[in-house]
Steps between C-alpha positions, in 0.01 A plus 500: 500500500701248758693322307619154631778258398577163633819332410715215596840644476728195534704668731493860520893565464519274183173693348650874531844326315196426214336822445189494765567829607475650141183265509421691814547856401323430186158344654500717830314284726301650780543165698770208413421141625865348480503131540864248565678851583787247681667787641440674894348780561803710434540376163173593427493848615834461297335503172122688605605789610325538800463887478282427225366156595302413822654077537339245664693145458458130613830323456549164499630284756764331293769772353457565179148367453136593471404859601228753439502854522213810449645835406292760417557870454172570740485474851407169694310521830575118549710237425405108630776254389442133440162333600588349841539146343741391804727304254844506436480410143585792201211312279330822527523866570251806543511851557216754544485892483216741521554753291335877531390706247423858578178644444561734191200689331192361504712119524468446908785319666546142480672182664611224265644197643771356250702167543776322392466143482753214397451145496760230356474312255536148674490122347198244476559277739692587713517693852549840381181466286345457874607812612398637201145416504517647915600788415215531286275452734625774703482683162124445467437568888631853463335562159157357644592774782581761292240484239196662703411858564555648173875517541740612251742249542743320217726223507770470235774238465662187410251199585669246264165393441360535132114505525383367119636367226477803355798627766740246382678437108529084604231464735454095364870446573418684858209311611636320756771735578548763775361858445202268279379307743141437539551574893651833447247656275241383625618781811473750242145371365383584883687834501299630198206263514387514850698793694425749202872596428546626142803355275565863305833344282184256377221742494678860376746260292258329272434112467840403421676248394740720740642721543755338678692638803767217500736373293815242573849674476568152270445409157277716331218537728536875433510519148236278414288606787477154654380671864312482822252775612573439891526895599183659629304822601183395641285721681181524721184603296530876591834553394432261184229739380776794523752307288513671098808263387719229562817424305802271493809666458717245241815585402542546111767301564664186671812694546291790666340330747624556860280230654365182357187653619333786335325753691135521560380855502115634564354854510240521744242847460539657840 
């Protein structure tokens, strides 16, 4: 099994104070897709050990924002960062990694192409909801490009998009609300509509309501699961059919959580 888990740490530094390396040495990922790490590259390899961990990180332009990182304890072959969008904006970031798997038994050796994608949140109505939507379509271009061939290829992240209503606890008090809008999912409704890609949290993780990935740090989101399910694996039809289970990792607590995002782990049958 390859087991995958995408996360949005919240800043890496502030998730190791919480516990997310316990988290870590408990689930033993194969491949980590780390999103808002808000650190350099030295504070990452700070934290992932990188005699254990092959890195790959994105980080933002502004100090202390965005970021996405792919470590994985496999080799990578290649490592394209950002999709060439020629803006200076930090509405969105991307990182890209194949991955090899040896050939072991009868199992031949294999390429998989994993990413780690972040996009903000933004507001209706205003410019950053713009850049938003732009980003997107850059997004869509390289998922259009990607999907072809029979390529094992997953993308896993923080779209702060929630598809259905099923995805989100308020979705009547959201309807008109960023991360809701009818705009933003309809992107995903051409993702998995008309490109093919599959949604596995959705598909492996039943027909909800939830589970949620998201939860505010105020109130008591947490407790009374009042959440968002904005966190994704979603993956190209031949990697889809290799996928046995998907599974959000929620804290059994609100004091044990060391993001307000839970992680989003999948084993895939390779």
């Amino acid at each position: 099994m390859l087991t995958v888990a995408t996360v949005n740490v919240n800043g890496i530094r502030a998730a190791y104070r919480r516990g997310m390396g316990e988290w870590l040495d408990l689930r033993k990922p194969d491949v980590l897709l780390l999103q808002e790490v808000r650190g350099s590259d030295e504070i990452l390899a700070d934290h992932l050990d990188t005699t254990t961990w092959h890195l790959a990180h994105e980080a933002a332009q502004a100090k202390g924002r965005a970021g996405v990182a792919i470590a994985t304890r496999l080799p990578m072959s290649a490592v394209r960062i950002g999709l060439g969008t020629g803006t200076a904006t930090d509405s969105g970031r991307w990182v890209e990694a194949d991955v090899e798997l040896a050939a072991e038994g009868d199992r031949p050796a294999r390429t998989v192409t994993v990413v780690s994608a972040y996009l903000h949140s933004g507001t209706a109505g205003t410019p950053s909801m713009d850049e938003k939507y732009a980003f997107l379509d850059h997004v869509t271009a390289r998922l259009e490009a990607l999907a072809g061939d029979g390529r094992l290829v997953v993308v896993g992240g923080d779209l702060n998009i929630a598809h259905r209503e099923v995805d989100i606890k308020n979705w009547k008090g959201n309807l008109k609300k960023a991360g809701f809008l009818p705009q933003e999912r309809a992107y995903l409704d051409r993702w998995f509509d008309e490109l093919g890609w599959h949604d596995l949290g959705r598909e492996l993780g039943g027909p909800g309501p939830g589970p949620y990935t998201w939860w505010s740090w105020r109130g008591q989101a947490f407790d009374n699961d009042s959440g968002w399910r904005i966190d994704y694996q979603v993956a190209t039809p031949a990697l889809a059919d290799l996928a046995r289970s998907a599974s959000v990792d929620r804290a059994a607590t609100y004091d044990a959580r060391f993001s307000d995002h839970a992680p989003v782990v999948v084993e895939y049958d390779l």
